[in-house]
C-alpha positions in Angstrom: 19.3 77.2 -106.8 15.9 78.9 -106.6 13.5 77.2 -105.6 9.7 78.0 -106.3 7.5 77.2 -103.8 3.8 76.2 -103.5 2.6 74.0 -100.5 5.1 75.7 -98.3 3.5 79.2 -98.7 0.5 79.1 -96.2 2.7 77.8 -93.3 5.5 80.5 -94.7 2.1 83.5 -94.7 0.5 82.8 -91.6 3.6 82.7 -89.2 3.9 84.7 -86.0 5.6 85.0 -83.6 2.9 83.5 -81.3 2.4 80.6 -83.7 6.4 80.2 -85.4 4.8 76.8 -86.5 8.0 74.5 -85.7 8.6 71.4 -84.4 10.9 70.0 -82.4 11.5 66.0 -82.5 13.7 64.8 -79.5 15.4 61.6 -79.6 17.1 60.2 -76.3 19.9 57.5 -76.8 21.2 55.2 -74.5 24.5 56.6 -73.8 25.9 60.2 -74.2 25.9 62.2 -77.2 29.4 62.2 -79.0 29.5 65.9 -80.5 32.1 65.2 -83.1 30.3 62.1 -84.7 27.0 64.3 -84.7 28.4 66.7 -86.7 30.1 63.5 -89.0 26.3 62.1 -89.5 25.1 65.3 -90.1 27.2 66.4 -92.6 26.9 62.9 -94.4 23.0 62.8 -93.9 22.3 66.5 -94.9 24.4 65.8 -98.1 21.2 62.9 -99.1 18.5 65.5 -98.3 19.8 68.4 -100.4 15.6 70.1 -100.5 16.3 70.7 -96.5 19.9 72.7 -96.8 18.2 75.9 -98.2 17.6 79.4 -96.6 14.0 81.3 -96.9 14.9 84.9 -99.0 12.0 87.2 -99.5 11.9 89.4 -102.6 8.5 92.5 -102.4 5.3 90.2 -101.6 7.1 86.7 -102.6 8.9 84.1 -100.9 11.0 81.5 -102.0 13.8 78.7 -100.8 17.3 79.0 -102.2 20.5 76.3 -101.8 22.2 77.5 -98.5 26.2 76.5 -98.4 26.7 77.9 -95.1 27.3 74.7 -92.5 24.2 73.2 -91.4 24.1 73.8 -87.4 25.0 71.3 -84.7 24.6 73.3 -81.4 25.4 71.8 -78.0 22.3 73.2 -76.0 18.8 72.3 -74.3 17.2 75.3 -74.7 15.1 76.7 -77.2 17.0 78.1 -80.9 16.2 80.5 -83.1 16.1 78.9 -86.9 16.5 81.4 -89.7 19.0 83.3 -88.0 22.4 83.9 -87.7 22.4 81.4 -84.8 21.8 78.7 -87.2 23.2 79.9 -90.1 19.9 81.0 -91.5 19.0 77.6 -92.0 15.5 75.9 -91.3 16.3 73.1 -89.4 19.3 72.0 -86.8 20.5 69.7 -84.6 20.9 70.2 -81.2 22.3 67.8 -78.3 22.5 67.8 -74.9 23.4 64.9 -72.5 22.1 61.6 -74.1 19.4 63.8 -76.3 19.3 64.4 -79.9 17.5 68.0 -80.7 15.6 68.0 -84.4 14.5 71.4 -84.6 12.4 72.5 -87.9 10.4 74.8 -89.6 6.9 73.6 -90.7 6.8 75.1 -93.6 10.3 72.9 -94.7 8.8 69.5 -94.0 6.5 67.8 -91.7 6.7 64.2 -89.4 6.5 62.4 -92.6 8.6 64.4 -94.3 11.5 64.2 -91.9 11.5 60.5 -90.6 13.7 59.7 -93.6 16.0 61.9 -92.5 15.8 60.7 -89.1 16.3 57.2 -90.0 19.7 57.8 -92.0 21.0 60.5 -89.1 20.3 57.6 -86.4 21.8 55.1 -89.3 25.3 57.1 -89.3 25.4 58.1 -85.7 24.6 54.5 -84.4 27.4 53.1 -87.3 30.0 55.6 -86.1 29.1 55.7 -82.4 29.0 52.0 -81.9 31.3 50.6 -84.8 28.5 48.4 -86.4 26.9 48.1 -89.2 22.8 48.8 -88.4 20.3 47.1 -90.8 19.8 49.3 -93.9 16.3 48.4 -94.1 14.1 51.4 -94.9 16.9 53.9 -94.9 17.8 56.4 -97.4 21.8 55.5 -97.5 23.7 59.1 -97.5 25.5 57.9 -101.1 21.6 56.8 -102.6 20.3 58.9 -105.5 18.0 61.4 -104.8 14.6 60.1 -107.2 12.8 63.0 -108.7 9.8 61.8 -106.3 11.1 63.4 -103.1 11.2 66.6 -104.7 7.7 66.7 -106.4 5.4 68.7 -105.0 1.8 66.9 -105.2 0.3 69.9 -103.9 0.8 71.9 -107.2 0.0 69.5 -109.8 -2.9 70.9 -111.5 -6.5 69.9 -111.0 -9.8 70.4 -112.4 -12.3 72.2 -110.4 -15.0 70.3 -110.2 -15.3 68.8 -106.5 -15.3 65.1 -105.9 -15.7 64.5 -102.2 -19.4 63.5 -100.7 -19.7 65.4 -97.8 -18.0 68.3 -96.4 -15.7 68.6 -93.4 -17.2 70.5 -89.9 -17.1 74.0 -91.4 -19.7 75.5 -88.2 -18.3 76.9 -84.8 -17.1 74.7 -82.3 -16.3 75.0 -78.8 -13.7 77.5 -77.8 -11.2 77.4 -74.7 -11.1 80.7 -74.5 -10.5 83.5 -71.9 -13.9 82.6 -71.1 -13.3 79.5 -69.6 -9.3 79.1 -68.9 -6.3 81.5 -68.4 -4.6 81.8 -71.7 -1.2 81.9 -71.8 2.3 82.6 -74.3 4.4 79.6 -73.0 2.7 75.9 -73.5 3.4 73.3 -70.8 4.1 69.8 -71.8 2.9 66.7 -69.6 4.6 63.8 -70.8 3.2 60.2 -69.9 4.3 56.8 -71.4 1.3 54.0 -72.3 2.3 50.6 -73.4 1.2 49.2 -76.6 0.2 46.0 -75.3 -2.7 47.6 -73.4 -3.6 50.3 -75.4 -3.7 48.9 -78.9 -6.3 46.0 -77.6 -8.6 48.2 -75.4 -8.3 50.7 -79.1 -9.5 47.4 -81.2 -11.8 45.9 -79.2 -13.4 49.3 -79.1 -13.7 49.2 -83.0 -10.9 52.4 -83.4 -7.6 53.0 -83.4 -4.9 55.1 -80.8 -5.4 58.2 -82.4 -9.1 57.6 -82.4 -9.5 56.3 -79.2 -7.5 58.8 -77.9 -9.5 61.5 -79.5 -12.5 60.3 -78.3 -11.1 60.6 -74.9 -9.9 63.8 -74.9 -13.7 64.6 -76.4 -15.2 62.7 -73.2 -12.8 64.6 -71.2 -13.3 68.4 -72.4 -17.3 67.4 -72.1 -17.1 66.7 -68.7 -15.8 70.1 -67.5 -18.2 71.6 -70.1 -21.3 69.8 -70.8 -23.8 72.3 -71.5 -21.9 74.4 -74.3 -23.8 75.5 -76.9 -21.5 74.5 -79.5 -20.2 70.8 -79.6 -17.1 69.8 -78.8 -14.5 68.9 -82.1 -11.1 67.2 -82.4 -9.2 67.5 -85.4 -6.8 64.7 -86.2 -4.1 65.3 -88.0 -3.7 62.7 -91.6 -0.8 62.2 -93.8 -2.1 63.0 -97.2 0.9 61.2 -98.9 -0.8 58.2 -99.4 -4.0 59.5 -100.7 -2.2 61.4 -103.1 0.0 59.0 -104.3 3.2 60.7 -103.6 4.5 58.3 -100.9 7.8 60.1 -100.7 7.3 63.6 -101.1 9.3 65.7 -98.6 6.9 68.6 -98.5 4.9 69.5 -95.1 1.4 67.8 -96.5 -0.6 67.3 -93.3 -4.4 67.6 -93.4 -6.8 67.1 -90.6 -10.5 65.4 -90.1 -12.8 67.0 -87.5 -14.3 64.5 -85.2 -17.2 66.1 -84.1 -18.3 65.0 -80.2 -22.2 65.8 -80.9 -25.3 65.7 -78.7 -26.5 62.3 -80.7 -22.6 60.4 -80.0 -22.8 61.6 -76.4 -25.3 59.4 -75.7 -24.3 56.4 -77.4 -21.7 53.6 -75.5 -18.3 54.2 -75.7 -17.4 51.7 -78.4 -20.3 53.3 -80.8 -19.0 56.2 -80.1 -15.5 55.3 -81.4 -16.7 53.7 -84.0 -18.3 57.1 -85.2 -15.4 58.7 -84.2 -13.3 55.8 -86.9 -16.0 56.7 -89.6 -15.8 60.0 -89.7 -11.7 59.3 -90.6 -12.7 57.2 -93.1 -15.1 59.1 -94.7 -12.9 62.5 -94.8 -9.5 61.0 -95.7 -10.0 59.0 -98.6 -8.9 60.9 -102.0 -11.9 62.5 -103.1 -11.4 64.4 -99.7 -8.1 65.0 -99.7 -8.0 66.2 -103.7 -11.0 68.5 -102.6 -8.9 69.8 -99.7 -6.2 70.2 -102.3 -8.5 72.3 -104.2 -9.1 74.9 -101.7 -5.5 75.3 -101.0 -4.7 76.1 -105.0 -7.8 78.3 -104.7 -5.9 80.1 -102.1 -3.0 80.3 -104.0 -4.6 81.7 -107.1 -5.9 84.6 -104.4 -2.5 85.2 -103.0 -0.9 85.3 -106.4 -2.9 88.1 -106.8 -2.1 90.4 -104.6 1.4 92.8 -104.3 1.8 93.2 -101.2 3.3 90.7 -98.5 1.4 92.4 -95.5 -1.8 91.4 -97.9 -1.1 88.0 -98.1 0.3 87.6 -94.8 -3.1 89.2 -93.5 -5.5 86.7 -95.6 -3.8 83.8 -94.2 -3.8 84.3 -90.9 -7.5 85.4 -91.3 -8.1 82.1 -92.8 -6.3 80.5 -89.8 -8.1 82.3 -87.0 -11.4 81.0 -89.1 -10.1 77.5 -89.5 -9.6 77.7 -85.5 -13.3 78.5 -85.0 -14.5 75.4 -86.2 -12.1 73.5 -83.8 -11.9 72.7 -80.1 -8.5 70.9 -79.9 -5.8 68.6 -81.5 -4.5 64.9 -82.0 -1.7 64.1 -83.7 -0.4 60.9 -84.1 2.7 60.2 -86.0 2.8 56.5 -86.0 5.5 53.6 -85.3 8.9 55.6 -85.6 9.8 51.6 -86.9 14.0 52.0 -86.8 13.7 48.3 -86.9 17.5 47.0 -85.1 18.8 50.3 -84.5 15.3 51.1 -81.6 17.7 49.2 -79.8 20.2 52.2 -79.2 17.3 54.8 -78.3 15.4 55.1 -75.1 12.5 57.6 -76.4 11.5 59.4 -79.3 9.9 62.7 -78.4 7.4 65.2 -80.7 6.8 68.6 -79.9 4.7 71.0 -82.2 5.1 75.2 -81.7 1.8 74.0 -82.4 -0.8 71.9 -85.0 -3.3 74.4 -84.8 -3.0 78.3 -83.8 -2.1 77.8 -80.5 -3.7 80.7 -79.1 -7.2 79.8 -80.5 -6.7 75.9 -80.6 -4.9 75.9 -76.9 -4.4 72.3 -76.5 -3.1 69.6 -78.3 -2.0 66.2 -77.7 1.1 64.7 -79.8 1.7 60.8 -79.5 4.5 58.6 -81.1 5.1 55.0 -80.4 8.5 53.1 -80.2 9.8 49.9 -78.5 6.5 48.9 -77.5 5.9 52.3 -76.1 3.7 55.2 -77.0 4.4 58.3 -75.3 1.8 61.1 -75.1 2.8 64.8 -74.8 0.0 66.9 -74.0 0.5 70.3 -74.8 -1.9 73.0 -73.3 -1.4 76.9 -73.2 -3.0 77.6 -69.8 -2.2 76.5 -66.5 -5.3 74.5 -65.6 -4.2 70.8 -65.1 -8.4 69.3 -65.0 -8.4 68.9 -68.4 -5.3 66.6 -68.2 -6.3 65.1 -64.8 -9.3 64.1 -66.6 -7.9 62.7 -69.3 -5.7 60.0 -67.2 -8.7 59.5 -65.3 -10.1 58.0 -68.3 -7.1 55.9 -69.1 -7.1 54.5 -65.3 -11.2 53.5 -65.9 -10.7 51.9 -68.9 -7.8 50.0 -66.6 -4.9 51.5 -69.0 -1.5 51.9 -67.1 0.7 55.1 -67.7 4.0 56.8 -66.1 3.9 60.6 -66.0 7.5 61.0 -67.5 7.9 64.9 -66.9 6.2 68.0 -66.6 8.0 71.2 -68.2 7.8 74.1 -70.2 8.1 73.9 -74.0 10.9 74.1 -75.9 10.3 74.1 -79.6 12.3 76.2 -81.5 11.7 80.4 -82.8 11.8 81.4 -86.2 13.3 84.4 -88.0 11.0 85.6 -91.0 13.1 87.1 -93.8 12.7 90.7 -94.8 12.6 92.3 -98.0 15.9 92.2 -99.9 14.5 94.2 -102.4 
């Protein structure tokens, strides 16, 4: 199988080596890692997601996806993997274990946290079945014998569209804030603080101040940045990362289709009270995630496309999108990402923490720091990723969780250890 590809193709363009754009989504059980029934589950969960067993090939200036039969990897280790290559039998994602941890290691450009939480569910579903001799609730999970509907494989991204625009405003487009040499010590390797919040204080004190956690949390890592640098001539802006599946009505499309809204921390919201200011922060989500935004965003993507299919040469195309990138980093100081409830319903039960890790959700090297938060068992934990040494920017931040009277546990402190890729070269 060949498989053409369309909203795969920036990720697939503007990959570096400093920016792989990976992931790697850890899972901690409660008891040790079994490395025969692993490779059981994986083999029977791989078999329902047949759109993930594929290798990248590269033919002149084009890329596609192609079935791959060799064995999908399940590798003991901690450390970081190479995907794409030899090591993992030139496939896109693994599995990796270690101890009590379960490894997902992908490639961006293969799926994104939406994408993959199916898949998650029915490894978990098999594993926890075979580990424990039960039989977990099937609610929400893809059984590894179900049908694969044509949805999943759809991609929403390159249905046709007209090109008139539809949204009311535009997103922040102007230069923002930079942490740049400038103002911290840049640096190749990111390191990870990982803290732990509970729901039951965080998800109040986020309503009662008229947002959400990834809002709130935004806003605080706005208030933060601003109080190391409060006199920059550019203003300080988030960008959040959205799951367009909803607004394009493709609920169960497997393809990587995050978007982001730009909260922008201006001179007018820093003056207001805190709960105005996350309620401005809340509007802005509103106002540039609905579907007129979305399609519009949409839009410009198949604009790019039409460029790219343009041109012969794969150095070209590789060139205009990590220009593009570089200029989308411009107009953005740092990143939220929030991926939600992981919701296993009975089988959270078996699992102690669930883990993201981003290579990173925006060029990492212009976009230095990000925060990634999940929530599970009552728990959300926090990673917050940052490319330079300084530790005021996160010192700062927790100082604002322990005014607002918001409790946390600094879990761990360590280097990242998202996965490599191996571009394809030229088999013509």
């Amino acid at each position: 199988m060949k498989q053409k590809l369309f909203s795969e193709l920036r990720t697939i363009y503007e990959t570096t080596a400093e920016d792989p754009h990976t992931f790697r989504l850890s899972i901690k059980m409660k008891d040790l890692i079994d490395e025969n029934i692993l490779r059981k589950a994986a083999d029977r969960t791989m078999k329902r997601f047949p759109y993930f067993l594929v290798r990248m090939k590269r033919e002149d200036a084009d890329i596609f996806y192609e079935s791959n039969p060799l064995p999908f990897p399940v590798i003991r280790t901690n450390d970081r993997i190479t995907l794409s290559s030899e090591e993992t039998n030139y496939h896109l994602m693994a599995f990796c274990y270690w101890q009590n941890w379960i490894h997902i290691d992908c490639y961006h450009a293969l799926t994104d946290g939406g994408g993959i939480h199916p898949l998650i569910s029915t490894l978990l579903y098999v594993y926890i079945s075979l580990y424990y001799e039960i039989e977990p609730d099937t609610a929400n999970v893809r059984l590894p014998d179900s049908t694969v509907p044509e949805e999943e494989w759809t991609d929403p991204g390159a249905i046709p569209l007209s090109s008139e625009r539809e949204g009311l405003i535009c997103k922040w487009h102007a230069p923002a804030f930079q942490l740049d040499e400038k103002h911290i010590h840049l640096q190749t390797e990111s390191i990870v603080t990982t803290i732990s919040i509970s729901e039951k204080e965080f998800i109040p004190f986020s309503i009662s101040n008229d947002g959400s956690p990834a809002t709130v949390v935004s806003l605080l890592l706005a208030r933060s940045l601003d109080m190391v640098h409060p006199d920059t001539d550019d203003p300080i802006v988030i960008a959040m990362c959205v799951n367009q599946r909803k607004a394009l009505g493709a609920p169960v499309a497997h393809q990587s289709l995050v978007g982001d809204v730009r909260l922008v921390y201006s001179d007018r919201i820093r003056k207001m009270p805190f709960m105005h200011q996350a309620t401005c922060f809340r509007g802005m989500v509103a106002l540039q995630s609905d579907r007129d935004m979305v399609l519009d965003e949409i839009r410009d993507y198949q604009e790019l496309m039409r460029e790219l299919d343009g041109m012969d040469s794969f150095e070209q195309r590789h060139e205009t999108c990590v220009q593009r990138m570089e200029a989308l980093s411009r107009c953005v100081t740092a990143t939220v990402s929030y991926i939600g409830r992981v919701n296993m319903g009975p089988m959270e039960f078996y699992l102690q923490e669930f883990d993201p890790l981003p290579s990173t959700a925006l060029p990492s090297m212009h976009t230095p720091l990000t925060i990634e938060m999940v929530s599970m068992n009552g728990t959300i934990v926090l990673n917050f990723i940052q490319y330079f040494p300084e530790l005021e920017y996160f010192s700062l931040f927790v100082k604002q969780l322990r005014d607002n009277k918001i409790n946390y546990n600094v879990l761990r402190q360590e280097k990242a250890l998202y996965p490599y890729i191996q571009m394809p070269e030229d088999t013509k």
